[in-house]
Structure formats: C-alpha cells, structure tokens
KOLDO-509049 format. One line per 10 residues: their letters; for each residue x, y, z of C-alpha. Coordinates in nm, 4 decimals. Example, Ala and Ser with C-alpha at 12.3 -4.5 7.8 and 13.67 -1.06 7.14 Angstrom:
<tordrens>
AS> 1.2300/-0.4500/0.7800 ~ 1.3670/-0.1060/0.7140
</tordrens>
This chain:
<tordrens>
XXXXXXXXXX> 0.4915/-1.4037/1.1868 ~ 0.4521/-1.0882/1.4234 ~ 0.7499/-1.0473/1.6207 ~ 0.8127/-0.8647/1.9534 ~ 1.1352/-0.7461/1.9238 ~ 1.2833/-0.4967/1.6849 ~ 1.5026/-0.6529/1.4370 ~ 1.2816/-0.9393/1.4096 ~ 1.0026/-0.6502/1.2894 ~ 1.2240/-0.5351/1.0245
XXXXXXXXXX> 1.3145/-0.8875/0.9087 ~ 0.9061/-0.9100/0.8744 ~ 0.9117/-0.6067/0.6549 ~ 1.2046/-0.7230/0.4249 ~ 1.0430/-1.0489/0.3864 ~ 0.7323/-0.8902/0.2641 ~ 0.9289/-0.7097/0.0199 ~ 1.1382/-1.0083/-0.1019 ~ 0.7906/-1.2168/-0.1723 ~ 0.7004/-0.9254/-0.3534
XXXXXXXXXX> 1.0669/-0.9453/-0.5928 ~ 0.9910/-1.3213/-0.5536 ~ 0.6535/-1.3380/-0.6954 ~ 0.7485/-1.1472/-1.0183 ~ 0.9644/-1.4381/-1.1479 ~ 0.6085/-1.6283/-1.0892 ~ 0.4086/-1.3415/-1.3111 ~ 0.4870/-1.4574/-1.6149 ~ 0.2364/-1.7563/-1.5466 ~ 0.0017/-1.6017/-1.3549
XXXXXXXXXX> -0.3866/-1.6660/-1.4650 ~ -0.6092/-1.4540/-1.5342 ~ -0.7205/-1.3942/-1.1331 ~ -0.3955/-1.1643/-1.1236 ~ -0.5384/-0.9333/-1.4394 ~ -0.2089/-1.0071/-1.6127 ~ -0.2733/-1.0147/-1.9374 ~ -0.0462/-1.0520/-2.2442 ~ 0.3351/-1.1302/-2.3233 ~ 0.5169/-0.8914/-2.0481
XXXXXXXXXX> 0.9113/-0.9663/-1.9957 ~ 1.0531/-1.0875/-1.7104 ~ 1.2781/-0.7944/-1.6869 ~ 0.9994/-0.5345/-1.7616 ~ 0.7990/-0.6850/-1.4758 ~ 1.1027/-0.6578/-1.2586 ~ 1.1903/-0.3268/-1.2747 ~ 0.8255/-0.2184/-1.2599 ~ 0.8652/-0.4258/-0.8956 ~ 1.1553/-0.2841/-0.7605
XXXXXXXXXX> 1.0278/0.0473/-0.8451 ~ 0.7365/-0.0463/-0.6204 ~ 0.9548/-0.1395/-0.3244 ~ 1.1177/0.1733/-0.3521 ~ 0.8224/0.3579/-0.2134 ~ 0.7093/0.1233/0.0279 ~ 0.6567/0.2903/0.3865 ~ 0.7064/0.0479/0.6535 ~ 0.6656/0.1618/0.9953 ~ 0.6314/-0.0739/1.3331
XXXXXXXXXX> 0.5858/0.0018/1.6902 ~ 0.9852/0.1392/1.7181 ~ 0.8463/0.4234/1.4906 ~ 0.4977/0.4771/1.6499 ~ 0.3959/0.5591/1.9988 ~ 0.0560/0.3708/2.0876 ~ -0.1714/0.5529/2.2623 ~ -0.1156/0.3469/2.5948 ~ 0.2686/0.4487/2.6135 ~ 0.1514/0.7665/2.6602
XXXXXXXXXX> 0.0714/0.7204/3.0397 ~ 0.0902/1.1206/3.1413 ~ -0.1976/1.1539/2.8895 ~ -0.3931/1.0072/3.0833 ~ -0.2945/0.9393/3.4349 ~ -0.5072/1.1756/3.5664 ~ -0.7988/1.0392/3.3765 ~ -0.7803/0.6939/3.6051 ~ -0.6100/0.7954/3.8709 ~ -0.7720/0.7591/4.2614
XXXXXXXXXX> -1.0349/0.5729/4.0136 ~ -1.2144/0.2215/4.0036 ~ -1.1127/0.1494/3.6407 ~ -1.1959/-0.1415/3.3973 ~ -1.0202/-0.2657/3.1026 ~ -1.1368/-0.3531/2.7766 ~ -0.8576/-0.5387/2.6490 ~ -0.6618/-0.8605/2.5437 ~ -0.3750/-0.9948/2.4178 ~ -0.2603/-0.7007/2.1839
XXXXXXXXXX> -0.2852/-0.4163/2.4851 ~ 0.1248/-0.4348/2.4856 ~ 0.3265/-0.1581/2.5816 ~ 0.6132/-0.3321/2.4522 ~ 0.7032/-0.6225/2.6344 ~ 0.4497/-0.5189/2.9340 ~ 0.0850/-0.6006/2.8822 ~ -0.1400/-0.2860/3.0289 ~ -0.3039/-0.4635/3.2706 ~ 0.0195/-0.5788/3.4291
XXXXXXXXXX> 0.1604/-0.2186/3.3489 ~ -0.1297/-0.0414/3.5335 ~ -0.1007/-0.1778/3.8829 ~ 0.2612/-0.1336/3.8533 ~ 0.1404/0.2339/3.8637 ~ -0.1013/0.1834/4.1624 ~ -0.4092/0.2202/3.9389 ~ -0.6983/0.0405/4.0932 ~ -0.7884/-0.1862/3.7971 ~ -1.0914/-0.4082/3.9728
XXXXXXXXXX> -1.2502/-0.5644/3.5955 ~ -1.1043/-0.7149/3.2603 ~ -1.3383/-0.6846/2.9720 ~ -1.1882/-0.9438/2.7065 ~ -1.3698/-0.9294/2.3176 ~ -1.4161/-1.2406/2.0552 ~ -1.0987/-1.4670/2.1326 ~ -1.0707/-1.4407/2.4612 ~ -0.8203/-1.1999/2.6993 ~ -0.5296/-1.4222/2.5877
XXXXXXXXXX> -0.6426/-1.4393/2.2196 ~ -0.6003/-1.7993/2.1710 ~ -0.9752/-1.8779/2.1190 ~ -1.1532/-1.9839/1.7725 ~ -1.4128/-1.7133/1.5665 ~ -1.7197/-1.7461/1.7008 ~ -1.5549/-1.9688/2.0066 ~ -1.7810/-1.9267/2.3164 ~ -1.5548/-1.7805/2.5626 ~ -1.6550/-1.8051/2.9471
XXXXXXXXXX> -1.5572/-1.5353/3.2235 ~ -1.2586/-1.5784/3.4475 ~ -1.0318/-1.4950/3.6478 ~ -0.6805/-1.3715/3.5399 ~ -0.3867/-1.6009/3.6971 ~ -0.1448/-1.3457/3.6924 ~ -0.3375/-1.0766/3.8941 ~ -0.6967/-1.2154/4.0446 ~ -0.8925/-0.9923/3.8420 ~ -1.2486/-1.0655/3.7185
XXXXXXXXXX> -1.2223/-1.1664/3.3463 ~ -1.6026/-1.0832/3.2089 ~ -1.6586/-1.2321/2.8592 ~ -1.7954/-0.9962/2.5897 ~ -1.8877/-1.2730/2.3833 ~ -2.2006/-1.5292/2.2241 ~ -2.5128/-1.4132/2.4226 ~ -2.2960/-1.1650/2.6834 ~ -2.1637/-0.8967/2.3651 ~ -2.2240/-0.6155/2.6037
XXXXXXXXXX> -2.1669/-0.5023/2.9455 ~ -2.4534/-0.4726/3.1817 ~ -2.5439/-0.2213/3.4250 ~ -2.4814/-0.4788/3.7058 ~ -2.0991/-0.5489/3.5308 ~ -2.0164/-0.2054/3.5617 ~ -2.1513/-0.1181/3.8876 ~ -1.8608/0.0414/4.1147 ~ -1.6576/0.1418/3.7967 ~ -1.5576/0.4553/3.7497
XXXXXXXXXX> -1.3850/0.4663/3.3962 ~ -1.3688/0.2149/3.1182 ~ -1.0053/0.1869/2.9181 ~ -1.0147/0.0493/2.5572 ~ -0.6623/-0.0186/2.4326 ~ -0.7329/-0.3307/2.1383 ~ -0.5476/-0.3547/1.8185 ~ -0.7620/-0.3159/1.5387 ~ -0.7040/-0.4351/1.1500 ~ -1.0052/-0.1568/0.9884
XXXXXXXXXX> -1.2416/-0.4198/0.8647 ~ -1.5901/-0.3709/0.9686 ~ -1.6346/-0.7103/1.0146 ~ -1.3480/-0.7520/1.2528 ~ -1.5564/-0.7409/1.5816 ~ -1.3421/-0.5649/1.8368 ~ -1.5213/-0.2352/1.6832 ~ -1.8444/-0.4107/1.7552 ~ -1.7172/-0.4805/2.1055 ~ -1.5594/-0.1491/2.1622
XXXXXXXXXX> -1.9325/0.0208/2.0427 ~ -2.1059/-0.1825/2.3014 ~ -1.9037/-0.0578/2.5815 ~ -1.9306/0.2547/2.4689 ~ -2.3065/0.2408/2.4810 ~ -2.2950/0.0450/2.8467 ~ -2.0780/0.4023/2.9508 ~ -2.3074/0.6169/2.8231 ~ -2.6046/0.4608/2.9965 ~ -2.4509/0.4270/3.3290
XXXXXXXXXX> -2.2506/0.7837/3.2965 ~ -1.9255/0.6152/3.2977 ~ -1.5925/0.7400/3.1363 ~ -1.4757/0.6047/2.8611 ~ -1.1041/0.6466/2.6919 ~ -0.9806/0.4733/2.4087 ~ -0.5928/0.4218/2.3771 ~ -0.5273/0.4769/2.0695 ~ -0.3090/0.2177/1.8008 ~ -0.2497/0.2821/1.4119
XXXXXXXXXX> -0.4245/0.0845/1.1751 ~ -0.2530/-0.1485/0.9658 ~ -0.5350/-0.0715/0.6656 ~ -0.5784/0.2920/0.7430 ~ -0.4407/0.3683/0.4365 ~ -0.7437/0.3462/0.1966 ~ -1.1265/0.3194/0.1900 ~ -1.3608/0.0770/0.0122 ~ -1.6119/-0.1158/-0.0097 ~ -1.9873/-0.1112/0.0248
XXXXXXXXXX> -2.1742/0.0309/0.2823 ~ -2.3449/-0.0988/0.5934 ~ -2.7702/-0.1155/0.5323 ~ -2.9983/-0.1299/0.8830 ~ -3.1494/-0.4787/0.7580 ~ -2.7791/-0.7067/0.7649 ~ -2.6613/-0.5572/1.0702 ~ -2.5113/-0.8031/1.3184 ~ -2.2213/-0.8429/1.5158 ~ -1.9553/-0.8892/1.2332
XXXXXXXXXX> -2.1523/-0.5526/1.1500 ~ -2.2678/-0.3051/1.3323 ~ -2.2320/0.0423/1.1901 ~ -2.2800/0.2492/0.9148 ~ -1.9393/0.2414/0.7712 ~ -1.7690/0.0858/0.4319 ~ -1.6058/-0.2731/0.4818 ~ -1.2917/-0.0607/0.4789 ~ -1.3590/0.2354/0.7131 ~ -1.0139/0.4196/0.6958
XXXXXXXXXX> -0.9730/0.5009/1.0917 ~ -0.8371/0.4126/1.4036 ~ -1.0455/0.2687/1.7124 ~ -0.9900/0.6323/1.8744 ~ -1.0954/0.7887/1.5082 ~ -1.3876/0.5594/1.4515 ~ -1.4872/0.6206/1.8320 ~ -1.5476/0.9735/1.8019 ~ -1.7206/0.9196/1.4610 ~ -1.9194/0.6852/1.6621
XXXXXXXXXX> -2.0318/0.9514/1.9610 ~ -2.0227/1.3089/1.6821 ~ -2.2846/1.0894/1.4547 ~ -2.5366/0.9563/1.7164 ~ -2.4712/0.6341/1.6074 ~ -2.5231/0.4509/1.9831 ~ -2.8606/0.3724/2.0807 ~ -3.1541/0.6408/2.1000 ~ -2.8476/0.8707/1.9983 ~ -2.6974/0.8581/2.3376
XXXXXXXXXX> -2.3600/1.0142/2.3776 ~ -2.0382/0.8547/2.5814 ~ -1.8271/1.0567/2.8287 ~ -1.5586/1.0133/2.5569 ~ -1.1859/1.0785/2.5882 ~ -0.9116/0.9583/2.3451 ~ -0.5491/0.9232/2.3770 ~ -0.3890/0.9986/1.9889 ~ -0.1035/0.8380/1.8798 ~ 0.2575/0.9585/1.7750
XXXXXXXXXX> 0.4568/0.9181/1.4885 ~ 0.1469/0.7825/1.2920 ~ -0.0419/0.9173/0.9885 ~ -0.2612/0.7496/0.7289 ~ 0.0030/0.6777/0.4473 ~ 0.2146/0.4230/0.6803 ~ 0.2019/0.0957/0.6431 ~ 0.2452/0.0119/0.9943 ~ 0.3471/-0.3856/1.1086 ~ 0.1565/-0.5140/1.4314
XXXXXXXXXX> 0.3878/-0.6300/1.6453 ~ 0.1689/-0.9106/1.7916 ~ -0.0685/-1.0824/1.5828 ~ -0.4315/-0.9146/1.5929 ~ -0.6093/-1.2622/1.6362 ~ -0.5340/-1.6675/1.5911 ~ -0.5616/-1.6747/1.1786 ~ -0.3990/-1.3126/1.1154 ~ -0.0727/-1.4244/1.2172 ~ 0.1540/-1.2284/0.9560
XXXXXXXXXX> 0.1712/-0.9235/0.7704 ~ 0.0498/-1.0078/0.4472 ~ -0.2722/-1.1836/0.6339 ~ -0.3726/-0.8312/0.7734 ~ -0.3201/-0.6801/0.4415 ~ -0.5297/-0.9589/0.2735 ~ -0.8362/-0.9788/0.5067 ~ -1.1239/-0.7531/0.4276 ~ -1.0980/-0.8718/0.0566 ~ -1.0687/-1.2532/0.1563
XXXXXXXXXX> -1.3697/-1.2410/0.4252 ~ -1.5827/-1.2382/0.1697 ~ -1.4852/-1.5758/0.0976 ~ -1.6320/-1.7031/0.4599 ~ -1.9897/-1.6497/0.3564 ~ -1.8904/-1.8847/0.0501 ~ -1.7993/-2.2500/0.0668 ~ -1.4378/-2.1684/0.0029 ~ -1.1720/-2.1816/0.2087 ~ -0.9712/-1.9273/0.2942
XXXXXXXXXX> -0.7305/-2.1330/0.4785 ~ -0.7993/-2.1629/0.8445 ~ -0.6596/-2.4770/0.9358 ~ -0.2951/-2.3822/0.7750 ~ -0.0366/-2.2396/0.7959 ~ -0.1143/-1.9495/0.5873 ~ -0.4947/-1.8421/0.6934 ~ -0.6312/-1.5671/0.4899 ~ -0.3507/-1.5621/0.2287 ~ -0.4839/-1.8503/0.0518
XXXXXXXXXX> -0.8406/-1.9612/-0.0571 ~ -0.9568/-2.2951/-0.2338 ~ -1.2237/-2.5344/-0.2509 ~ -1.1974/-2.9205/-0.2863 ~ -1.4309/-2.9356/-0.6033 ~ -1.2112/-2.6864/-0.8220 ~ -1.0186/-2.8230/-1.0854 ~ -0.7962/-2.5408/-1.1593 ~ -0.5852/-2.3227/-0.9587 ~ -0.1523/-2.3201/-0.9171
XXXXXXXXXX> -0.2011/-2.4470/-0.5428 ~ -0.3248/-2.7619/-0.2816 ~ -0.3838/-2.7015/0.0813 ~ -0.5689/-2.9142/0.3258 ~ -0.7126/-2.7386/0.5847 ~ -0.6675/-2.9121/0.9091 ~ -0.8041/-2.8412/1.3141 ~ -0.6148/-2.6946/1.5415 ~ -0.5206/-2.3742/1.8004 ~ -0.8160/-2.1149/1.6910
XXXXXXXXXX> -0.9203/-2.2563/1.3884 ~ -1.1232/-2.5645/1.5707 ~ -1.2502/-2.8183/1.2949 ~ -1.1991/-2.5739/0.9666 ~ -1.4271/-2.5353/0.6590 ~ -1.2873/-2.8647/0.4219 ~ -1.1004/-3.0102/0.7024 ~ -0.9007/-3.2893/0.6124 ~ -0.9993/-3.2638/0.2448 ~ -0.7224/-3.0903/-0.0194
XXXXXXXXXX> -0.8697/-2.7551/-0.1129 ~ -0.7428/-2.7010/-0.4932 ~ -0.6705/-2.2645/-0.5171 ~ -0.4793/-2.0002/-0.5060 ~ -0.1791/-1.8806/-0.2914 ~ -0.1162/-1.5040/-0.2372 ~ 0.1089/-1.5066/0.0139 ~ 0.3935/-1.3673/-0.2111 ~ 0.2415/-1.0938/-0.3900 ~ -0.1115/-1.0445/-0.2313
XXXXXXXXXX> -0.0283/-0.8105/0.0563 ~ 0.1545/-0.5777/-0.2182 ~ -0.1592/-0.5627/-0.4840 ~ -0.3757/-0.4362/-0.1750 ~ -0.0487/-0.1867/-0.1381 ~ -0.0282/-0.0992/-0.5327 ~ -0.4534/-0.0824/-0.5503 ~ -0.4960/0.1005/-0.2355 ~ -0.8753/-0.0565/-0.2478 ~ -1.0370/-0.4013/-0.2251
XXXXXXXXXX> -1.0006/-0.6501/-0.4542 ~ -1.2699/-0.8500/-0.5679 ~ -1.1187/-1.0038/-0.8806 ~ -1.0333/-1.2865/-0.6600 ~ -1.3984/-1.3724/-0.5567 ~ -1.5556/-1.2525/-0.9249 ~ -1.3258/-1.4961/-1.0538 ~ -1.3681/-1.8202/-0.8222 ~ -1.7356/-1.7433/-0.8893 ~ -1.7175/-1.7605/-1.2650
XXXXXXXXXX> -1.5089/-2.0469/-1.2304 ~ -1.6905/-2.2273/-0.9815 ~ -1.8949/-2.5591/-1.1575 ~ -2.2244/-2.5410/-0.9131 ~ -2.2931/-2.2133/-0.9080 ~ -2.6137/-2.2671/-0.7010 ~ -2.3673/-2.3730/-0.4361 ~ -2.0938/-2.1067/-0.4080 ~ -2.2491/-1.8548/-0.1632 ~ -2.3690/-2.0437/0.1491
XXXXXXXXXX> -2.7260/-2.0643/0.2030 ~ -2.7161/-1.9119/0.5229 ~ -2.6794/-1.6008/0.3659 ~ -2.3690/-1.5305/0.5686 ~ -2.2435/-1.3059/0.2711 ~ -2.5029/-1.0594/0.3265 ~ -2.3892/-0.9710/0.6949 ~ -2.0007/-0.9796/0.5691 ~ -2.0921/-0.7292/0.3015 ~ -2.3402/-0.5374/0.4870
XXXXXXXXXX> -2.5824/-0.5804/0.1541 ~ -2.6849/-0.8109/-0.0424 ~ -2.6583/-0.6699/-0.3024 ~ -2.2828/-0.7921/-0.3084 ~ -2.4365/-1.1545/-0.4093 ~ -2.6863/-1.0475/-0.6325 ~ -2.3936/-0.8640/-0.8408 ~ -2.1828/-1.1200/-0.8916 ~ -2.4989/-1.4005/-0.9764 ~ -2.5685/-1.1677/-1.2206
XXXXXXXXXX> -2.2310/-1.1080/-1.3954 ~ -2.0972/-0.7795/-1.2931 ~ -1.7230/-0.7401/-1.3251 ~ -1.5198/-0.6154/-0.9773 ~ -1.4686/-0.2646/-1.0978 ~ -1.8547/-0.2379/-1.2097 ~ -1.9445/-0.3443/-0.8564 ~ -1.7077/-0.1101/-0.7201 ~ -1.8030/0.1367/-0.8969 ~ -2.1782/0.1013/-0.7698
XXXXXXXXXX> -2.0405/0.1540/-0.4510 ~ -1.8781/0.5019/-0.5324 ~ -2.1599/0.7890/-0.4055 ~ -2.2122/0.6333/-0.0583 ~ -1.7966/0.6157/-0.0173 ~ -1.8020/1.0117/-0.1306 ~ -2.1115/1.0892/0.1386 ~ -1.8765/0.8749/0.3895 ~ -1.5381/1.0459/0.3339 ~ -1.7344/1.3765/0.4009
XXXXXXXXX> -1.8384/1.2755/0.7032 ~ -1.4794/1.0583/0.7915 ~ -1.3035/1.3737/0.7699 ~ -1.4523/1.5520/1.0552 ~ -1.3199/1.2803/1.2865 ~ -0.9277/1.2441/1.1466 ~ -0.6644/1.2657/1.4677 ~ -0.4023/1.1730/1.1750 ~ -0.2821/1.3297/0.8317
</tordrens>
C-alpha cells in the first residue's frame, strides 16, 4: 500500500524487493506464461535475482521535489490572480493537499476542477461523479467527468489561470492525460493560463506499445502517443502544445513547473495511491500490460485485494491461483463478482519483469488467449479492446496467432518516428 510517511515508503520498496527474492523459490514451477523454460536450479535462479536487486533504483517523494513544492516557481504566476485547480486527491505537498496549501498563501483559488474518480479519489472507473462543493474550504467542485469531460467557456469565466498538479502512472489509457488535454484546450480558447505542476512518472522509464489511430480515439484515448508514452504530465503537455495536437491546432498559454531530483531511470514510489484499484507499487508497475485484459472477459481483479496484479476468469481450468472478485469502495459490482476467477497471481514477481523487460508484456494476454476454451468469447464484443489499444489491430494479431514479440515487433517504426519526436519535449535525463 502507498504510504505517507517516510519509513513506511522504504518498507514499500523492500517489500517489493523481497517478493521479488520470494518469487524465485516459486520459479522452479512456473508455467509457461513466465517464459521459463527448462531445468534451471534453484540456486542459479537465485543469484541471477539478487543480482537484479542490486541495481534496482528506488526513489520516493523524500528524494524528489514535485513540481508543486516548488512554490517560488511559480508564485508570481498566480499571484493577485483568480486561479482554478485541476486537481484531486494526489495534489499533496506532503502531508498538505494544494488546495488547502494555496489559501494558506493568500492565493485566490475561486474553482476545483476534479478528473475520473472524483476530487477525493474514492469513486469507481467510469463512476458518474456530480459537482460539489468542497467541505473543507466552500469552493465550487466542477466534475470533469461522463457527459461534462471538459470545461466550458461559462466554467471558466472570471478565471485567470488554470493549475494542473495530478499524479500520473504513463498509460495512455489512464484518463487524467485526457482530462489534463481538455483543459488545456478550454485555456487556449478562452486565453487563459495554464501551468502544470510537475510529478515523476512511476513508468517513465521505458516506451512501448502500439500507437494511437484517429478512428479508436476516445476518452481512455485521446492522443497520438504509444500505450506507454515515456513522459511526465509537464513533458507530455508541451508535446501536446509543440505538436498542434489540441483542436484546429490551437496553442495554450503554457507554463510548466519541472521537477527536482528526478530523471527517467528512477523507479520512483507514489506516495498516495494514483486511483481506487492502483493501490500498491507493483499495481502501477503492472497496469498498462494488464488493461488490456479489461476489453476481455477476464478479470484483472477489481473487487480484491490485489487489483491489477492478478487476472482470471471463472471458466479456466488451469492457472496456480483462485480469486473471487467481490463489490466494494471503487470497484462497484466487479467483472465475475461473486464467482471464483481461476488465474494467475503476479503480485510477487510481476512488478520486477516490467523492471527486468523495460517494455510491455503481452505474454500474459497471448497466453490466456491460447488457453482460453471459447475463443469467440475472449475479447468482449463491445470492442472495448480496440479503444484500450488504440488499434485493432491488437485483436486481430492475437486471433490470428502472432506471438508477443512478433506483435511487438510490428509496432517498432511508429515507436522510432515517436521517440524522435519525444525527445524534443524531455525536462528530464
């Protein structure tokens, strides 16, 4: 679980590393999902682990200074100003959320804009969340949300500036990036400033996946970017404005806020959890290749204790692990709820093969597919998939037998073409 304070931070990063030590006494009967194949000793896997630990870089919020701790940055930005925030239950400056932290400074914050989940963070994907008020403060709460995604000229009338400050995770098809380009957008159409705190991302450290095509863009995917894009909001914000990617090629009055103590290579630990069903580490880590599951009839644990560090499905008869997905806080009548989903648990070892691979992996979904008995009824027909992806080509790939690294490899050209253009917009090393 994310913790707040230090020590319980570093205990999170030596518990990832134990599961990790852990999970190598399990490798000697791992299946063939885990690619380990042949008669490998316990003590050769071992050593090959601990070697692995030894250049692990952990680094948490102790290490890093988000962008919104650095108040002289941008005090003059907001200040004798009518500001907004974009924000929720991530925009910590430690143990101070910035909205409280803000008026304590006399800045006259008059609007909350809160993303998918809610300002508090406590609401189900896809949850309809209605405007508020905040009971701390009085402030307007405006939903950004089911049919209200982006601001309208009439929400940001009297505003002045716009502050983003939202923990990210680098998935495309986390939507805070969709949120955070549709305020960007509102700004530029009503000539209103926009700055974006900036905050590390936990999987900055690689890029992957396919890219976005015009026809399957939605909400869970908006721009032209790989599932993995490899930046930070701030990054990925000024990517946005330098490629005309907002409507009619409109461009925001942008201003960012960088980080310190951050570059691309860390493996950096949220100190809150991002959303309801990333609520560890290892989740984070595990997410943009276990999404794809969601436009499957899998599980991938919402419901339990573990979301997106296991995935299942009541009709498969093989598989080391049993779950039964059950409702609750944010995950509000789950996929197979009630029913034991038969599957796989990664929660050990998973976090460290995304680590180790630096890439997605989509062994786990080739696999379940192959091993699936109705075949016709693996991918839902709603053609969710397609929108999680970005493609559908993704489905069509898999139907037709492709192994993970030939799919990958398809996706190869457009990642080069991307990187070219990533590079332009780096704040980090």
């Amino acid at each position: 679980m994310f913790a707040r304070n230090s020590s319980n931070r570093k205990l999170a990063c030596l518990k990832l590393q134990l599961g990790i030590v852990i999970a190598a006494m399990k490798m000697c009967k791992f299946d063939h999902l885990f690619a380990m194949k042949g008669t490998i000793s316990f003590f050769f896997i071992l050593i090959l682990m601990n070697g692995a630990i030894a250049q692990l870089s952990f680094k948490t919020d102790a290490d890093i200074t988000v962008g919104a701790k650095r108040f002289s940055e941008y005090e003059s930005m907001l200040s004798g100003k009518r500001v907004a925030i974009c924000a929720n239950h991530t925009s910590y400056l430690d143990s101070v959320h910035l909205l409280d932290f803000l008026l304590d400074k006399d800045i006259d914050v008059v609007k909350v804009f809160a993303p998918e989940h809610g300002f508090r963070g406590k609401a189900d994907a896809g949850q309809k969340v209605s405007g508020s008020i905040d009971d701390k403060t009085g402030i307007e709460i405006v939903s950004l949300y089911g049919n209200h995604k982006k601001p309208t000229a009439e929400d940001l009338t009297g505003i002045d500036v716009v502050l983003f400050d939202i923990q990210d995770v680098g998935a495309r098809f986390y939507t805070y990036i969709s949120t955070m380009t549709y305020v960007m957008e509102s700004c530029a159409e009503n000539d209103i400033d926009f700055v974006v705190l900036d905050r590390p991302n936990p999987n900055g450290f690689y890029v992957d996946g396919p890219m976005l095509q015009t026809e399957h863009k939605s909400f869970v995917g908006m721009l032209p970017i790989p599932v993995v894009h490899g930046l930070t909001i701030a990054e990925l914000a000024q990517m946005i404005n330098g490629e005309g990617w907002l409507e009619e090629g409109i461009k925001a009055k942008l201003e960012v806020i960088r980080c310190d103590g951050y570059q691309h290579s860390d493996i950096y630990v949220l100190p809150i959890k991002p959303s309801p069903n990333l609520p560890t580490a290892n989740s984070v880590l595990l997410y943009p290749s276990l999404c794809f599951f969601e436009g499957t009839s899998f599980s991938v644990g919402r419901g339990t204790a573990t979301p997106f560090e296991v995935f299942g499905h009541p009709n498969m008869s093989i598989g080391s692990f049993i779950f039964v997905p059950k409702s609750g806080e944010g995950s509000t009548h789950p996929k197979h709820e009630g029913v034991p989903c038969v599957g796989w648990d990664l929660s050990e070892i998973g976090g460290k093969r995304i680590q180790e691979t630096q890439g997605l992996i989509l062994d786990w979904l080739v696999d379940a597919y192959r091993q699936f008995p109705e075949k016709d009824k693996f991918f839902n027909s709603n053609g969710f998939i397609h929108k999680l992806a970005g493609t559908d080509q993704l489905q069509k790939q898999i139907e037709q037998g492709y192994t993970a690294d030939e799919i990958k490899a398809s996706w190869q050209s457009d990642l080069s073409e991307y990187n070219r253009k990533r590079a332009k917009y780096l704040l980090y090393d």
